[in-house]
C-alpha positions in Angstrom: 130.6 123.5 92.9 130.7 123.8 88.6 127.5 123.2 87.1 129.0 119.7 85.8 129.5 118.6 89.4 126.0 119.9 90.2 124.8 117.9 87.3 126.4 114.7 87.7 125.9 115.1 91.7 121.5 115.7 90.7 122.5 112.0 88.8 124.6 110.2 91.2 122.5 111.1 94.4 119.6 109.6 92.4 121.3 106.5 91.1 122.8 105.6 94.6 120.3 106.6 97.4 117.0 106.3 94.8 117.8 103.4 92.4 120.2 101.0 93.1 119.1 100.2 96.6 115.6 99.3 95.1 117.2 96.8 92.3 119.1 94.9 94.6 118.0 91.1 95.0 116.6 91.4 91.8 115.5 87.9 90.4 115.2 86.1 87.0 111.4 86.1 87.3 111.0 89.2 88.4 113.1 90.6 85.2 110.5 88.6 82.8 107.7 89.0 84.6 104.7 90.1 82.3 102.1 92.0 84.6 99.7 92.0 81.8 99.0 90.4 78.7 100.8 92.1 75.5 104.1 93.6 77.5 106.5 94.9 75.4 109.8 92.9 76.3 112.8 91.3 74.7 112.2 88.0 72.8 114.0 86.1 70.8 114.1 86.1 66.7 114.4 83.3 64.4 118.4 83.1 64.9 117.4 83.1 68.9 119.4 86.8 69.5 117.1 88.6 72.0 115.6 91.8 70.5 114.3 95.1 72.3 110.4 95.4 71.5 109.3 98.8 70.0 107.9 100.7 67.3 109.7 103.6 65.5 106.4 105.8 66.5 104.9 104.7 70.1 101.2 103.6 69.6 98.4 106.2 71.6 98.8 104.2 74.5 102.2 102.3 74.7 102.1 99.0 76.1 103.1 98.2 80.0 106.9 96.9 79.5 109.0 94.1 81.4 111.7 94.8 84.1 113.7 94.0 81.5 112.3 96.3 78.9 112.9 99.1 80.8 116.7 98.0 82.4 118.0 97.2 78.6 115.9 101.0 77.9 117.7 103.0 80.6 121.4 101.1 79.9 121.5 100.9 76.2 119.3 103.7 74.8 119.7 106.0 77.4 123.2 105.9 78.6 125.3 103.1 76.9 124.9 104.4 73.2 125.2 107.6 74.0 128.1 107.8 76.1 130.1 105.6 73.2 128.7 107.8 70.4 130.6 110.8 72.4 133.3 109.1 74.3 133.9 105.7 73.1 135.0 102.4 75.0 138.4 101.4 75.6 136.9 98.0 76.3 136.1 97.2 73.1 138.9 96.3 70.2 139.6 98.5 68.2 137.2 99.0 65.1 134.1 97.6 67.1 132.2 100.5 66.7 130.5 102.8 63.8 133.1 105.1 62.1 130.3 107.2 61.2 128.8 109.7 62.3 125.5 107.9 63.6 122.9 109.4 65.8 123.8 109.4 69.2 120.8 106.6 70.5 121.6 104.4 67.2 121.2 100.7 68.7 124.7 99.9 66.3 126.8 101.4 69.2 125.8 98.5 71.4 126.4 95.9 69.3 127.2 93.5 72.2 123.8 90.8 72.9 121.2 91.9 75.3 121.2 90.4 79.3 119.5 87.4 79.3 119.2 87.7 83.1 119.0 90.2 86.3 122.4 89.1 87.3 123.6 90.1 83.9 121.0 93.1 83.7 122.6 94.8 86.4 126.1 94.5 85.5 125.1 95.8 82.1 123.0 98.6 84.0 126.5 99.7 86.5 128.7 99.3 83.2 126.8 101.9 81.0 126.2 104.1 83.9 129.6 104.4 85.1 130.9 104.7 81.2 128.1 108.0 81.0 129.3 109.8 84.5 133.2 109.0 83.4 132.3 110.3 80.3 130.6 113.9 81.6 133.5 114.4 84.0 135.9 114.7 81.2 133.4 118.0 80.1 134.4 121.4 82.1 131.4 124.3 82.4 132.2 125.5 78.8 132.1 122.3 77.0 128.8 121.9 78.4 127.7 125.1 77.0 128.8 123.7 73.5 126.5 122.0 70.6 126.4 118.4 70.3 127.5 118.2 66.8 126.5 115.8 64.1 125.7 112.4 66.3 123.6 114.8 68.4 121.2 114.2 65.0 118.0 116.7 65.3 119.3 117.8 68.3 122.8 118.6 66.7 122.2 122.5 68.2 121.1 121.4 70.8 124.0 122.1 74.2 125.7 119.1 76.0 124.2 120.3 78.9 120.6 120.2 77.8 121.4 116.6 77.2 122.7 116.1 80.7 119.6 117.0 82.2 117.8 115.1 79.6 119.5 112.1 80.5 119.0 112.7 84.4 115.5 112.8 83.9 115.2 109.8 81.4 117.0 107.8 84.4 114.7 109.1 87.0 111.7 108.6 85.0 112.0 104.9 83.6 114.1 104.4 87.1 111.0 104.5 88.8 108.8 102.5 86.4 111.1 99.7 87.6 110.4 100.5 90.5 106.8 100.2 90.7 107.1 96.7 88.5 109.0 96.0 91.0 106.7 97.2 93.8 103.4 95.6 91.4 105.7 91.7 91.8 106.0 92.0 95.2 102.6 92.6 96.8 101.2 90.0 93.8 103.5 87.6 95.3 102.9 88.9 98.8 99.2 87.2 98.2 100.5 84.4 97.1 102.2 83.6 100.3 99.8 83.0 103.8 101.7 84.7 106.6 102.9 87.9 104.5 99.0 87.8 103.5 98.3 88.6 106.4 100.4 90.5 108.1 99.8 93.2 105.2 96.1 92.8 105.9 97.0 93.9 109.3 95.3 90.4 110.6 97.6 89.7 113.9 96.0 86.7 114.5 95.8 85.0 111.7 99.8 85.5 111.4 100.0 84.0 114.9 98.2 81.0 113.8 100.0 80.6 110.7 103.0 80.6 112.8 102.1 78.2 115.4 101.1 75.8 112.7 105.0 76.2 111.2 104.8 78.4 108.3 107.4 79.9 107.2 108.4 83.7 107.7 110.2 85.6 105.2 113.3 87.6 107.4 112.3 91.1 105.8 108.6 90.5 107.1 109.4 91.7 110.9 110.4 95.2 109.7 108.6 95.4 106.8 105.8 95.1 109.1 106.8 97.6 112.0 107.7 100.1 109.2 104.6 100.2 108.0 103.2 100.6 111.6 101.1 97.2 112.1 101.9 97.0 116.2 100.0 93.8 116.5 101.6 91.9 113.6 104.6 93.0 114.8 104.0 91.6 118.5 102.3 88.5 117.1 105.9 88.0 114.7 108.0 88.5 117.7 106.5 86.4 120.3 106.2 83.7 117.5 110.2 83.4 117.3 110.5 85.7 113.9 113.9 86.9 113.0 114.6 90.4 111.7 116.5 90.7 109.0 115.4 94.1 107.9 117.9 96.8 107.5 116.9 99.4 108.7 115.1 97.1 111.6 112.0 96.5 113.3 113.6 98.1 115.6 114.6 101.4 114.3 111.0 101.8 112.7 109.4 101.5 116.7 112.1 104.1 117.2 110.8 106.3 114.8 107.3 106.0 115.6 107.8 106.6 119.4 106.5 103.0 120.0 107.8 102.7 123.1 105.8 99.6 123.9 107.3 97.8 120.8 110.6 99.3 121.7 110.6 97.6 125.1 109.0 93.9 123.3 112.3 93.9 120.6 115.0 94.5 123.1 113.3 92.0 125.4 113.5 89.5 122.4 117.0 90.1 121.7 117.1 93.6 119.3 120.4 95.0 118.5 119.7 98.5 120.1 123.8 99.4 118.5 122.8 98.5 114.8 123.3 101.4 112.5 120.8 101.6 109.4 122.6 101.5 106.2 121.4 104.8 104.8 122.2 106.7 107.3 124.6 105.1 109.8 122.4 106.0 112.6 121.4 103.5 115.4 117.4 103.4 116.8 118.3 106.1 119.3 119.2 108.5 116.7 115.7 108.0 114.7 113.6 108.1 117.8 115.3 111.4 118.7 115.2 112.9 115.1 111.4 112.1 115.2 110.8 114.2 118.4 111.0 111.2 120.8 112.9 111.9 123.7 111.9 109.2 125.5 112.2 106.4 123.5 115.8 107.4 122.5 116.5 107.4 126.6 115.1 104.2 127.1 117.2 102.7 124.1 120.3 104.8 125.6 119.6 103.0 129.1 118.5 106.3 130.7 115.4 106.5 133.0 112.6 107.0 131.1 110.6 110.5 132.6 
């Protein structure tokens, strides 16, 4: 393997396994969302074209930003001007971008407006991305050895490789931070609703009650719930009529945990003991026998259990 495979692979094992999975089913009002008062976002100016908040020198303690902050951050700063300043865009007519030599995370590379929405975020995200990793497979091992050159600015002597790492760790970095916004949305709106209230409060029978009096559960909760180990919740979600939706399941976490008891409950309730997680490909059996649980994975294989 070259460096520049080892590079891009650091990248693309991140961006598939890490990242991507964790912006999926991402919503208009999670992409605004303002956790606190004075976010840093995009707004609108006077001619109602959204703009990217920042200053030219970040204040001592930079404000918390927007999902969509950070998105428009990783896709235009980090990767989308960047790989046109170097590579171009066949996408674009000709003469849509700078002539000139500009610095390499000049904002006048991405002329085009900003996503106004998560649908559009995230086809702006996969566009830039794929236009940066196209871009660093057309480098061999000596190219990235090279200096950047003028539109590499104060970094002009700096090597193509240096920026390659840079880049994977800006990605990781602000990657997460959406993350946890994203994690910070959830459990506020977690609260918000009764039965998921509850079941993260580990409160069994309060979710049993909120059941029987029809409130409605969310298909995620059931694994959600027996990932995170809450036995009772998860009997009380099961014997209530609740779906699971999860992927990996309910099923595969009881697996996993050597919860043999809940193992036996979700079969008896209709668990699909064949379904293959979506990381990994593996059924329940699998898990409970690569967590040291030889038992459980012979129950869910049919096999007398010792």
């Amino acid at each position: 393997m070259t460096w520049r495979e080892m590079m891009l692979d650091q990248l693309e094992f991140y961006w598939n396994v890490h990242l991507w999975p964790r912006l999926e089913g991402l919503t208009d009002d999670e992409y605004w969302w303002e956790p606190v008062p004075g976010c840093w976002s995009l707004r609108r100016d006077a001619e109602g074209e959204l703009k990217h908040e920042f200053f030219t020198v970040d204040p001592p303690v930079p404000p918390v930003t927007t999902i969509a902050w950070r998105i428009v951050h990783i896709g235009r700063d980090v990767l989308g001007t960047r790989a046109r300043a170097f590579f171009g865009d066949r996408s674009l007519p000709e003469g849509a971008l700078p002539t000139e030599d500009l610095a390499m995370y000049d904002a006048r590379w991405w002329p085009e407006p900003l996503p106004a929405t998560a649908d559009e975020a995230l086809a702006f995200l996969d566009k830039t991305y794929t236009m940066w990793c196209d871009g660093i497979r057309s480098l061999d091992d000596d190219a990235l050895l090279r200096p950047l050159g003028p539109r590499g600015d104060h970094h002009a002597d700096q090597s193509w490789g240096a920026l390659v790492l840079h880049i994977n760790r800006e990605v990781m970095a602000h990657g997460a931070e959406v993350s946890l916004l994203r994690d910070l949305y959830r459990a506020q709106r977690d609260q918000e609703d009764p039965v998921v209230g509850a079941a993260r409060r580990d409160d069994a029978a309060e979710v049993a009650r909120l059941m029987d009096e029809g409130v409605e559960v969310p298909p995620l909760l059931l694994s959600e719930e027996s990932g995170r180990r809450h036995w009772d919740v998860v009997r009380a979600l099961v014997e209530h009529g609740a779906v699971d939706g999860g992927n990996p399941s309910a099923l595969h976490y009881a697996a996993a945990a050597g919860e043999l008891g809940t193992v036996r409950l979700l079969l008896d309730h209709g668990a699909d003991r064949e379904m293959t997680d979506a990381q990994f490909g593996m059924a329940p059996a699998v898990w409970a026998e690569h967590f040291g649980h030889a038992d459980v994975a012979a129950y869910l294989r049919g096999m007398p259990v010792r």
